[in-house]
Biopython code that builds the backbone (N, CA, C, O; Angstrom):
import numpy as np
from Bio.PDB.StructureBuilder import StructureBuilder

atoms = [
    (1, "UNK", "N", (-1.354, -16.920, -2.627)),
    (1, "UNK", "CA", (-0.928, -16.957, -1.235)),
    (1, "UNK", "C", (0.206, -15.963, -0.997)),
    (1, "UNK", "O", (0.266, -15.066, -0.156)),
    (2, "UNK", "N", (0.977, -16.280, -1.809)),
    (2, "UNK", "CA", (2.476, -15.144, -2.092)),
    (2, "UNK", "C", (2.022, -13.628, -1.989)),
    (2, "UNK", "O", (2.817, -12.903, -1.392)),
    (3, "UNK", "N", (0.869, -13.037, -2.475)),
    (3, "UNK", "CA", (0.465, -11.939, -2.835)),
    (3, "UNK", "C", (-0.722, -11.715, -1.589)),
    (3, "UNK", "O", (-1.117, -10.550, -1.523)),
    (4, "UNK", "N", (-1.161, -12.394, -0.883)),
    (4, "UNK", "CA", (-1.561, -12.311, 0.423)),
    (4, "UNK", "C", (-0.515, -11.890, 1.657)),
    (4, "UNK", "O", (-0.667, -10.866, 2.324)),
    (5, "UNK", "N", (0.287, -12.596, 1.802)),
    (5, "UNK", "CA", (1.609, -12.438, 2.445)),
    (5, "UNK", "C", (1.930, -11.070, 2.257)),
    (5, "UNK", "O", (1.848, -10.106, 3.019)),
    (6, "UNK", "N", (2.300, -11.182, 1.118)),
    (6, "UNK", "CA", (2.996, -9.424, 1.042)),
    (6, "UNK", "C", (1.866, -8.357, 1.434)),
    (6, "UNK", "O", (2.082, -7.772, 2.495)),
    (7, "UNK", "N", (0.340, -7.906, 0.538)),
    (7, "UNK", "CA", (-0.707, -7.807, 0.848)),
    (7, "UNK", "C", (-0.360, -6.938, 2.840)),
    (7, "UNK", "O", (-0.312, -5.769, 3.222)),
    (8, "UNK", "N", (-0.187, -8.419, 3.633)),
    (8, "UNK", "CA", (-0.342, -8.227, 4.935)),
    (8, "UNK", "C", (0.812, -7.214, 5.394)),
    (8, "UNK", "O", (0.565, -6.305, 6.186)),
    (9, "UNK", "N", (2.315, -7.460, 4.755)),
    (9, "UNK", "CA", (3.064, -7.139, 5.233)),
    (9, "UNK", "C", (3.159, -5.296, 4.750)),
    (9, "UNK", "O", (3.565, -4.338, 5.408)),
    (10, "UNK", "N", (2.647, -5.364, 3.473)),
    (10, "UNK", "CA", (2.553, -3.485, 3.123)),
    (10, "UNK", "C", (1.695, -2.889, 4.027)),
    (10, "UNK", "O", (2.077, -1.739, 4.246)),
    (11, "UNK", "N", (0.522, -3.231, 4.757)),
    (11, "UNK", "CA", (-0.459, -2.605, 5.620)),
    (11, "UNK", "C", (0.728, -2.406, 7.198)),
    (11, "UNK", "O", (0.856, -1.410, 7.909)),
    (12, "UNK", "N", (1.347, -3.608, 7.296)),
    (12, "UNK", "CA", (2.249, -3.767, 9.003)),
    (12, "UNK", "C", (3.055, -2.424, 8.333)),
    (12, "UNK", "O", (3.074, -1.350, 8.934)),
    (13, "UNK", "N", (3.559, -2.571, 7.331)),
    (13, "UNK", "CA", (4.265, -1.399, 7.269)),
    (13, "UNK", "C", (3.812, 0.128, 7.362)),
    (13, "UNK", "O", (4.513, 0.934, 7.972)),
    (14, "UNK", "N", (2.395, 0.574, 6.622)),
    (14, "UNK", "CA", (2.162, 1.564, 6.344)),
    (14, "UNK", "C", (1.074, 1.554, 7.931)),
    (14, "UNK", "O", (1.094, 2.686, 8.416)),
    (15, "UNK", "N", (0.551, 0.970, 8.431)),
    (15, "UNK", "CA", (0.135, 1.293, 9.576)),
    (15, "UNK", "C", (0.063, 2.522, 10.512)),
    (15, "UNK", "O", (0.919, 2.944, 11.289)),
    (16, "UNK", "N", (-1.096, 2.958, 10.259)),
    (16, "UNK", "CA", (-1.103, 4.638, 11.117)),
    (16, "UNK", "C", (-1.127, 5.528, 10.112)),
    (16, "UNK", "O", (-1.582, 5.511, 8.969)),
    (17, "UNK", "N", (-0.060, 6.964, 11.316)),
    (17, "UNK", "CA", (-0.127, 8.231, 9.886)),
    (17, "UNK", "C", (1.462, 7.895, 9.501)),
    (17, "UNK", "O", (2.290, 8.693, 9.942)),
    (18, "UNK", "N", (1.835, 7.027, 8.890)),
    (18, "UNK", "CA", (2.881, 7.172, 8.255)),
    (18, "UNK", "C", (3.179, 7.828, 7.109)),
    (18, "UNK", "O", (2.220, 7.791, 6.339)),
    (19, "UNK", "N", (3.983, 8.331, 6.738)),
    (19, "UNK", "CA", (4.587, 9.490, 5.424)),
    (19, "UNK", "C", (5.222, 8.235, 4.360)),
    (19, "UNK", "O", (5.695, 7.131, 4.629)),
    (20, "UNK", "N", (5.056, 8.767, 3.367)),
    (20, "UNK", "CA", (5.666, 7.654, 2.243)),
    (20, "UNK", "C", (6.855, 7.304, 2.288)),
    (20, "UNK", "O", (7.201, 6.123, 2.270)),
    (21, "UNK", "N", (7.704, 8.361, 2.358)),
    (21, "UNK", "CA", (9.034, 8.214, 2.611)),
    (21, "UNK", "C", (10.059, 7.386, 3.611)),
    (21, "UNK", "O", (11.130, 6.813, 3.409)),
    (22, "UNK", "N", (8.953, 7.658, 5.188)),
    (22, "UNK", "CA", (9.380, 6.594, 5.996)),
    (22, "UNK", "C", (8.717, 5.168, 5.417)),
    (22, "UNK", "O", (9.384, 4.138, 5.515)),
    (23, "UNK", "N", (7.221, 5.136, 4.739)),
    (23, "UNK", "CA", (7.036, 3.570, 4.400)),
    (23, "UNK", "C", (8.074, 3.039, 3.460)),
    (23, "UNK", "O", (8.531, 1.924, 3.715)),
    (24, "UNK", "N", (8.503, 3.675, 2.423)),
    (24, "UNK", "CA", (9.298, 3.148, 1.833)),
    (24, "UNK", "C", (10.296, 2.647, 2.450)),
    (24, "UNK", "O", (10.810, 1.556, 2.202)),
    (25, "UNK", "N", (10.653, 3.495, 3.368)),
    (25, "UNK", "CA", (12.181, 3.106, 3.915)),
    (25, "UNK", "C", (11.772, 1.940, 4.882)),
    (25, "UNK", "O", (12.631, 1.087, 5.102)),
    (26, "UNK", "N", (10.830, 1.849, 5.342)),
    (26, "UNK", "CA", (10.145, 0.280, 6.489)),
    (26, "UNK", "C", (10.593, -0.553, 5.514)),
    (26, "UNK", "O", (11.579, -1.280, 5.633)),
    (27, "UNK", "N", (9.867, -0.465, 4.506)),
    (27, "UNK", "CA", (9.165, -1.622, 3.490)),
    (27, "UNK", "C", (10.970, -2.101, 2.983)),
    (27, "UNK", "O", (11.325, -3.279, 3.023)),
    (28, "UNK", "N", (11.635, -1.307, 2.670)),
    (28, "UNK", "CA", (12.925, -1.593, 1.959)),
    (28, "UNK", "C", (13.902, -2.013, 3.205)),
    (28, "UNK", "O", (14.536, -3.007, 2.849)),
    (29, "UNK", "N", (14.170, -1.718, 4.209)),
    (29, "UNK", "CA", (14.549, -2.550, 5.498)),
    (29, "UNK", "C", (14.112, -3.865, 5.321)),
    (29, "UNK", "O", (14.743, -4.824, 4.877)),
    (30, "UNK", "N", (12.823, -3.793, 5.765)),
    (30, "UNK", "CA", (12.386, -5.173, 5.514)),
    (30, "UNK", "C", (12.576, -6.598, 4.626)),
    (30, "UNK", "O", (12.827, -7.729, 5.041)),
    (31, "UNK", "N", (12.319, -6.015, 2.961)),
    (31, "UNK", "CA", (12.550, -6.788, 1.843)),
    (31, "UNK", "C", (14.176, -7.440, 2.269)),
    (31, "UNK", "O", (14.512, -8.622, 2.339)),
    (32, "UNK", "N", (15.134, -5.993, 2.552)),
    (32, "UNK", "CA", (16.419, -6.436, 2.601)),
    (32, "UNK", "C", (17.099, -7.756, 3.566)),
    (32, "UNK", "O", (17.922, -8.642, 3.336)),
    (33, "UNK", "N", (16.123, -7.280, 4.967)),
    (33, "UNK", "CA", (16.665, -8.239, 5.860)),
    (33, "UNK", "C", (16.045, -9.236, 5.570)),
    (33, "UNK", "O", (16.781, -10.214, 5.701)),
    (34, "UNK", "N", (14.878, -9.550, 5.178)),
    (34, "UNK", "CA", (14.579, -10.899, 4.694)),
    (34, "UNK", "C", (14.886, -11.479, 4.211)),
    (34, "UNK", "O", (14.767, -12.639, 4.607)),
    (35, "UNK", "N", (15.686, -11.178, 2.683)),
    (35, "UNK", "CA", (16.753, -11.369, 1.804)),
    (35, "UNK", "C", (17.595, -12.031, 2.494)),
    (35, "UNK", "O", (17.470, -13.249, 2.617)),
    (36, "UNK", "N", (18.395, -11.487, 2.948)),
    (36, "UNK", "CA", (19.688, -11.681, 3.723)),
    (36, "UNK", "C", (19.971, -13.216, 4.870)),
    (36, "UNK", "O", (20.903, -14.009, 5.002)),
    (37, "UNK", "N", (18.518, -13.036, 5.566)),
    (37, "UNK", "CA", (18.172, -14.315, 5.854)),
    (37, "UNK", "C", (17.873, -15.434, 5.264)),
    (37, "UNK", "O", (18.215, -16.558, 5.631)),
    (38, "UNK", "N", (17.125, -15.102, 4.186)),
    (38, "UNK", "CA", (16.631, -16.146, 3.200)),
    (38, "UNK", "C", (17.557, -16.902, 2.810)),
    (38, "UNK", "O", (17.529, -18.133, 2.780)),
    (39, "UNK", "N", (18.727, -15.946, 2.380)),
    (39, "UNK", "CA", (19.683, -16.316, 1.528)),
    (39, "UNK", "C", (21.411, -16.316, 2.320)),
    (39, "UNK", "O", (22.476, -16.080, 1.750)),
    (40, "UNK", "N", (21.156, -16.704, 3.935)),
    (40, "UNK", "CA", (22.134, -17.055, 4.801)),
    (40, "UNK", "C", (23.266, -15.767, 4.796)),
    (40, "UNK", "O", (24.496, -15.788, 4.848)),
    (41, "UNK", "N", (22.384, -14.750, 4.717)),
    (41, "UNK", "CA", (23.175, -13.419, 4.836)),
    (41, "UNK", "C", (24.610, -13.431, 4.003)),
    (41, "UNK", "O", (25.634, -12.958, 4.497)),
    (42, "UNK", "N", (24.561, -14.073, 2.580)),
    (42, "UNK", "CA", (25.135, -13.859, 1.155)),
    (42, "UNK", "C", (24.652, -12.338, 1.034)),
    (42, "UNK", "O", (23.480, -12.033, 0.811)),
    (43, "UNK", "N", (25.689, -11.427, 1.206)),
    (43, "UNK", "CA", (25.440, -10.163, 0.547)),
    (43, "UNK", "C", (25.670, -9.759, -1.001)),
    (43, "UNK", "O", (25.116, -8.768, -1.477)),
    (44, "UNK", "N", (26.356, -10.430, -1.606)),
    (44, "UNK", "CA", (26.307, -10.602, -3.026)),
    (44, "UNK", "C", (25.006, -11.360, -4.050)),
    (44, "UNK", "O", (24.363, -11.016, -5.041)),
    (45, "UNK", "N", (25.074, -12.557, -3.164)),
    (45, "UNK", "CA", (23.593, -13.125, -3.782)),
    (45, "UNK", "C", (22.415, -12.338, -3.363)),
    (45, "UNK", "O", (21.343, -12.581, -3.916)),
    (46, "UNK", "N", (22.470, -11.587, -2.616)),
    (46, "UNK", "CA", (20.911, -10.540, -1.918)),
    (46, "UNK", "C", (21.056, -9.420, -2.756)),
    (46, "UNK", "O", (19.950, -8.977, -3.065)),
    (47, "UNK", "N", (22.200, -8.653, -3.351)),
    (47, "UNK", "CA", (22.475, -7.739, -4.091)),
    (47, "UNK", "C", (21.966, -8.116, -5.644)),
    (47, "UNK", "O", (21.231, -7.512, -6.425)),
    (48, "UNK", "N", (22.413, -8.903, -5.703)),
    (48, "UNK", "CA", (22.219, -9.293, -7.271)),
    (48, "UNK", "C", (20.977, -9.493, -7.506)),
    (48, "UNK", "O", (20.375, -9.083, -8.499)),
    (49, "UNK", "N", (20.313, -10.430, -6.193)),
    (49, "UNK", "CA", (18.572, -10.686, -6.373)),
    (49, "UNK", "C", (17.809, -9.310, -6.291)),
    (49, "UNK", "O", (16.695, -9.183, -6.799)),
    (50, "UNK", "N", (18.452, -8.283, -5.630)),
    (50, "UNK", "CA", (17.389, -7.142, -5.533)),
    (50, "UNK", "C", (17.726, -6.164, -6.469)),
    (50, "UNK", "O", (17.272, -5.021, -6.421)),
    (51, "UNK", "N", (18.796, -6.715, -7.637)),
    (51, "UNK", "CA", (19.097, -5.706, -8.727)),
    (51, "UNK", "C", (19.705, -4.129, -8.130)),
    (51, "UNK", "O", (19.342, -3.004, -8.475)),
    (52, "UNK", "N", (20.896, -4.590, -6.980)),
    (52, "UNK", "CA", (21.303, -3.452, -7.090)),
    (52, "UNK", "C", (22.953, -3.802, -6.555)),
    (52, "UNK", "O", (23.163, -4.821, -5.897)),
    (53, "UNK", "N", (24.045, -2.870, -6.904)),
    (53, "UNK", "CA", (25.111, -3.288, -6.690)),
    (53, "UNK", "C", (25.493, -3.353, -5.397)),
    (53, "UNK", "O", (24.793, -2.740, -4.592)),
    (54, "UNK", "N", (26.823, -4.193, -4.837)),
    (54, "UNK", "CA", (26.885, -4.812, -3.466)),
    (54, "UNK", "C", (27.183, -3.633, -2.525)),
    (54, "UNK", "O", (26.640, -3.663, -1.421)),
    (55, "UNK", "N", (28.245, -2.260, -2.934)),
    (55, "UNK", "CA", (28.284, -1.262, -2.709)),
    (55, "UNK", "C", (26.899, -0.767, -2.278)),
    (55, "UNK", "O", (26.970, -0.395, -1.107)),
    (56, "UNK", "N", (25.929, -0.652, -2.675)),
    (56, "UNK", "CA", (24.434, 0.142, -2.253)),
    (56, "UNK", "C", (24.079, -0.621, -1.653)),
    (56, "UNK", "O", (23.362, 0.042, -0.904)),
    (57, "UNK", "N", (23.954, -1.946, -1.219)),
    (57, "UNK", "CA", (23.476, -3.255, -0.219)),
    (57, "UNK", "C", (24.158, -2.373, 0.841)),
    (57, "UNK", "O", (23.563, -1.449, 1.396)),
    (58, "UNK", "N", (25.895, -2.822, 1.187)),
    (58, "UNK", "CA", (26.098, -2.134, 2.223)),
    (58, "UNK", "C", (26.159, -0.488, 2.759)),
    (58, "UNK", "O", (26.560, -0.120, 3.863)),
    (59, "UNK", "N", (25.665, 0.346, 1.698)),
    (59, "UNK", "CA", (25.530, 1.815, 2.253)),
    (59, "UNK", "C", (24.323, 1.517, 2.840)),
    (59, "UNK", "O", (24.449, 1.836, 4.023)),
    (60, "UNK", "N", (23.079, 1.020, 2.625)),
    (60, "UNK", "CA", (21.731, 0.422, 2.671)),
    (60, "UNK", "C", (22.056, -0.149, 4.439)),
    (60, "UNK", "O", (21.485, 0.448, 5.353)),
    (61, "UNK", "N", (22.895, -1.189, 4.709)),
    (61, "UNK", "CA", (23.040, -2.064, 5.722)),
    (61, "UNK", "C", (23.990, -0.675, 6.758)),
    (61, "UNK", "O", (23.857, -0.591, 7.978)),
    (62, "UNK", "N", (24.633, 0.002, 6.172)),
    (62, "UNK", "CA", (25.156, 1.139, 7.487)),
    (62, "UNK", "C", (24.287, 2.015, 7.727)),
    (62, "UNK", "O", (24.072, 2.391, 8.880)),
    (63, "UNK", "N", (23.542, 2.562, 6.525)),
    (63, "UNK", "CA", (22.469, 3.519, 7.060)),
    (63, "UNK", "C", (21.220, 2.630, 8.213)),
    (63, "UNK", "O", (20.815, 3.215, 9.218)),
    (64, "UNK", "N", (20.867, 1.565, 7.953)),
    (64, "UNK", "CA", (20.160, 1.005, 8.760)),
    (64, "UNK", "C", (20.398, 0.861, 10.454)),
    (64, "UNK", "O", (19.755, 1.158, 11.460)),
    (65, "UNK", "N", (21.488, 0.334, 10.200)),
    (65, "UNK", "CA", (22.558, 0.070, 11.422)),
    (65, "UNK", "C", (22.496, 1.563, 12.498)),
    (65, "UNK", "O", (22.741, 1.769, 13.687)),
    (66, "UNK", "N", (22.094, 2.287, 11.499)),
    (66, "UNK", "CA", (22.146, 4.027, 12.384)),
    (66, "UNK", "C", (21.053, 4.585, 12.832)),
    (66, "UNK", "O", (20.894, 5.693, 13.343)),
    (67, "UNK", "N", (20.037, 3.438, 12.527)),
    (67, "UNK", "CA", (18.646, 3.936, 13.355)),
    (67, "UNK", "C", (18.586, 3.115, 14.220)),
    (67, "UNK", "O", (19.268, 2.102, 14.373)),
    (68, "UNK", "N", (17.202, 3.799, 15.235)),
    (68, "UNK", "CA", (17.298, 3.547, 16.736)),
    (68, "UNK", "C", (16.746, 1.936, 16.623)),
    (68, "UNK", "O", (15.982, 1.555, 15.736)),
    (69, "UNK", "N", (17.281, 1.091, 17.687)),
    (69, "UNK", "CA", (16.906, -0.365, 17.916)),
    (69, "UNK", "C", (15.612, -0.964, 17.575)),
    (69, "UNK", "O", (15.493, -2.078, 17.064)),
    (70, "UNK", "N", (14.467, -0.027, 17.938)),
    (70, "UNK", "CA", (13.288, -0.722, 17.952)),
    (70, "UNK", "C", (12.632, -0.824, 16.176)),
    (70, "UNK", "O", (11.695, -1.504, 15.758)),
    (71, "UNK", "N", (13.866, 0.467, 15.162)),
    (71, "UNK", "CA", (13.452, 0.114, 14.453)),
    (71, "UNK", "C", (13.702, -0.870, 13.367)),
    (71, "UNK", "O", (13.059, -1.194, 12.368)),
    (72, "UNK", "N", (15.124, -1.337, 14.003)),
    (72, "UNK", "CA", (15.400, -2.948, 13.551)),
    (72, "UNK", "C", (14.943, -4.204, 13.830)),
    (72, "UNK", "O", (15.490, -5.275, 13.568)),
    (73, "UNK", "N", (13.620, -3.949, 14.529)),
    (73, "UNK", "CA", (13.354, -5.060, 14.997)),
    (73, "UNK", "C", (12.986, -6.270, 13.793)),
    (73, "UNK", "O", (13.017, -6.060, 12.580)),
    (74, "UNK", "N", (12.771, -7.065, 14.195)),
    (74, "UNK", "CA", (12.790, -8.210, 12.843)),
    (74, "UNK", "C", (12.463, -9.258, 13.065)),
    (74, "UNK", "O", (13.256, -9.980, 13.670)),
    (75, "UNK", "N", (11.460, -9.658, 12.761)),
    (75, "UNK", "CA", (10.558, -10.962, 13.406)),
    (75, "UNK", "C", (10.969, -12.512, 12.376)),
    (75, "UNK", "O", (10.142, -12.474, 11.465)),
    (76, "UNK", "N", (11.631, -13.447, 12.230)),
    (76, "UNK", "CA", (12.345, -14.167, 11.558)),
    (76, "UNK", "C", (11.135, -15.443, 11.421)),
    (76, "UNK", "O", (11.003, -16.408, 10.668)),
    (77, "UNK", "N", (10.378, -14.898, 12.534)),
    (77, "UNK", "CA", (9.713, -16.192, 12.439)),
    (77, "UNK", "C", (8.501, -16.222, 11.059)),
    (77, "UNK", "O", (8.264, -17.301, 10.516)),
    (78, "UNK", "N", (8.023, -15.345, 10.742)),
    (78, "UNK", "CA", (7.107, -14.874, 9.095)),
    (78, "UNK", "C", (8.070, -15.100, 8.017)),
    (78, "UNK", "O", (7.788, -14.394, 7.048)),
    (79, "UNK", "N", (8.969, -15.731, 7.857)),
    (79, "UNK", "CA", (9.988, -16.015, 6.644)),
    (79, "UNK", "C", (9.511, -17.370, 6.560)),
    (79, "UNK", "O", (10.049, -17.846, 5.561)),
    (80, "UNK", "N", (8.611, -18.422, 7.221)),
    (80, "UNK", "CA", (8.166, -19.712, 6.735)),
    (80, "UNK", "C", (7.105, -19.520, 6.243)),
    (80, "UNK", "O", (6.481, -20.454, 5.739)),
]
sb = StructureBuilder()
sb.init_structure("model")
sb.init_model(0)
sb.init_chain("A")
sb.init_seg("    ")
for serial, (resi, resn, name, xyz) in enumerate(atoms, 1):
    if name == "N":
        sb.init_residue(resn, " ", resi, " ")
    sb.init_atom(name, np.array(xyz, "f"), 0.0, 1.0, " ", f" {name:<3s}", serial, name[0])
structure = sb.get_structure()
């Protein structure tokens, strides 16, 4: 089921003519803010779970912060 889920969510991401570079960067937005929610927006516990230090979480969370609105959008309700 777990691997269905995701499955759905790599296609929402790569959808269209997207370039790898922007999917990656969808796909890694994504993982992150989900994280963050999951885990009551603990930026240390989301860092540690995604194996990377808390420093690169938040360069990660300002670079995000610097793209345009629609592409933060974030649907909270697919986290059940």
């Amino acid at each position: 089921m777990e691997k269905m889920i995701m499955d759905e969510r790599v296609r929402e991401v790569v959808a269209g003519d997207v370039k790898l570079k922007e999917a990656v960067r969808k796909f890694e937005r994504r993982v992150i803010l989900e994280e963050l929610h999951r885990n009551n927006e603990d930026k240390e516990k989301v860092a540690r779970l995604l194996g990377i230090s808390l420093s690169s979480l938040y360069r990660k969370l300002t670079d995000m912060s610097s793209e345009p609105q629609e592409a933060m959008a974030f649907d909270t309700s697919r986290n059940n």
